[in-house]
N, C-alpha and C positions, 0 to 999 in steps of 0.2 A: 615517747618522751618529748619528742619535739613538737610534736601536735601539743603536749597539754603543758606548754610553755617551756621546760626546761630550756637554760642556757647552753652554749655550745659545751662549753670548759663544763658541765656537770654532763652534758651526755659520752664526753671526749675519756673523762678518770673516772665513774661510775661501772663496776664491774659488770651489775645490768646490762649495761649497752656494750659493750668489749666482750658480752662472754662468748659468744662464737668464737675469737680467735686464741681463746683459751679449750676450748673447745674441739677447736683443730687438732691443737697440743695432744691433745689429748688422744683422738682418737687417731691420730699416728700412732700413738708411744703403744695403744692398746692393739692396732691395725699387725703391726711388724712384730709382735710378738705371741700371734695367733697363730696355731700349727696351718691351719689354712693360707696364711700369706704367700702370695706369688711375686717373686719379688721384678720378675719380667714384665707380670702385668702391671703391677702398682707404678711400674714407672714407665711404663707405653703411656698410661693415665696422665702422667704426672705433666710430662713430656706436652701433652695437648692442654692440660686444665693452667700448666702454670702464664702460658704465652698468650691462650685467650685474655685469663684474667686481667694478665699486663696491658694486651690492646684495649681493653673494655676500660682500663683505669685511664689509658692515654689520653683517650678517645675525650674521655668526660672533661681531662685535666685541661685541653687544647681547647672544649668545647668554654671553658667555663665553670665549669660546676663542680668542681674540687676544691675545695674552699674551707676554711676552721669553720665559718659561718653558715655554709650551704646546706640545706637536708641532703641534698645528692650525697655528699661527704657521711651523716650522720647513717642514713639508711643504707646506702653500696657503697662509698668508697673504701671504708673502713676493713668492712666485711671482705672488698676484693684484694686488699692489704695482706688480709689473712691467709685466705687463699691463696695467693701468690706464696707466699713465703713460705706456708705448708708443704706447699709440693716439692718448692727448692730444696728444703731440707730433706723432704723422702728421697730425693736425687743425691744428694750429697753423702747422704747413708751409705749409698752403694757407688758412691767415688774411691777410688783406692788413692792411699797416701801420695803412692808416684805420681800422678796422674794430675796437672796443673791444677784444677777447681780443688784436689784434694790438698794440694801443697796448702793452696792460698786459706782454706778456710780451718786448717789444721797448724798454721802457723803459732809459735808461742804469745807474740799479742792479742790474737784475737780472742786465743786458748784463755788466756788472763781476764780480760774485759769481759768475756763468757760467762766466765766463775764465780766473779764479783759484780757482775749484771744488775743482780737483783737491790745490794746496796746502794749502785750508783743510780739507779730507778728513785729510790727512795730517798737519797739526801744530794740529789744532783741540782735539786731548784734552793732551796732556802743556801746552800756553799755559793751557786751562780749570784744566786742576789746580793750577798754578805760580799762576794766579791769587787759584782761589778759595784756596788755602794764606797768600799772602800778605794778601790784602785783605779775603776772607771766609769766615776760617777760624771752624769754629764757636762758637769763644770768642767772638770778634770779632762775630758775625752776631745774638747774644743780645744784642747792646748797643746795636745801632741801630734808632734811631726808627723809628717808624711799620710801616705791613704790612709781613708777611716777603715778600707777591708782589712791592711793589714792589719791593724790594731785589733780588729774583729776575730781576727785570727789570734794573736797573742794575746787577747783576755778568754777564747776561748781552751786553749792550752793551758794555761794557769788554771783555769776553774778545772779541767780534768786531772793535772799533775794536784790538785788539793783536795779533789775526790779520792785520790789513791788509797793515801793513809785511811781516811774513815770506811771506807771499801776494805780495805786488811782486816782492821779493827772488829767490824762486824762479824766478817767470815770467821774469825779464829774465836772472838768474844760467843757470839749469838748461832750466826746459821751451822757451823761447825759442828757446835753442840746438840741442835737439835739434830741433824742429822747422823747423831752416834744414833739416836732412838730407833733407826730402821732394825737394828738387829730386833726390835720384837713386834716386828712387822712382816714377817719371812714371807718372799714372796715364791711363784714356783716360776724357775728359770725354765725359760723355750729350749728344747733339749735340741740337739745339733743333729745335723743330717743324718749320721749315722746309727745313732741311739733312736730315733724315731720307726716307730714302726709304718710300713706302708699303707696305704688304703686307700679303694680306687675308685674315692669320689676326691682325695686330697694329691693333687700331681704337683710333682716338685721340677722349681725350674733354676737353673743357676743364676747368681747375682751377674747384670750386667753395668756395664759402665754408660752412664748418660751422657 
């Protein structure tokens, strides 16, 4: 895409180019729910592929070449994004609640913004614009006190506190709905350790903590 001209911003929201890290999605959610999963090894894996990823992205960022603008960014950094944060989550799968990473990513805000994700994705740029146009438009943004970071701050707090409602709205209006449909979608649940029969090319290892 970037060879045959495309702009950044079409190869950046185009599903085409982003479908790897949907992709990941994916083959996690399919990975951890195969009788085959080891979940010792998936995360000896995980452990090594999430921290290269991150040096490999640093490395670019410090170099240069992470950029809205850059192919480096269009063709690896995007893709190392994903990767990274694939792995994190198969780590976090098998965090237990007590356990600090499990507090912090199990908390009830994160729980919430998690839920309603998908709305604030989809109407968080035309609410930021409508905002900043009315409340801090640049005439307006020369005239108030104090650092311009803070203020960067409180217009971004406002556009999230007015994301809320239409994030509610959604969920209980639209995605709510579709998601009663799963009942005639029946899937077959991964049966628990016990109810599983053996077989001694499938060895089972217990969930450990990352």
């Amino acid at each position: 895409m970037w060879l045959a001209g495309y702009s950044w911003v079409q190869i950046y929201v185009l599903t085409p180019s982003r479908v790897d890290a949907l992709a990941w999605g994916s083959l996690l959610a399919i990975t951890v729910r195969s009788v085959a999963y080891r979940p010792l090894t998936a995360t000896r894996i995980a452990r090594v592929v999430a921290p290269i990823a991150a040096f490999i992205f640093v490395v670019l960022f410090f170099l240069g070449f992470i950029d809205y603008e850059s192919p480096v960014s269009f063709t690896v950094g995007y893709s190392l994004v994903a990767i990274f944060f694939s792995q994190i989550l198969l780590l976090l799968l098998h965090a237990p609640n007590a356990s600090m990473i499990g507090r912090v990513f199990t908390n009830g805000v994160l729980r919430f913004f998690g839920k309603h994700s998908y709305a604030i994705y989809l109407s968080h740029i035309p609410i930021r614009d409508l905002v900043r146009h009315l409340f801090f438009n640049e005439t307006q943004f020369h005239f108030l006190p104090g650092p311009a970071l803070g203020w960067q701050v409180v217009f971004y707090i406002v556009v999230t506190l007015a994301i809320i409602p239409v994030a509610l709205l959604s969920w209980h209006l639209i995605e709510k709905q579709f998601l009663k449909l799963k009942v005639y979608f029946p899937t077959e649940s991964r049966p628990m350790l016990g109810d599983r029969k053996q077989s001694p090319s499938v060895v089972e290892e217990p969930m450990v903590v990352p």
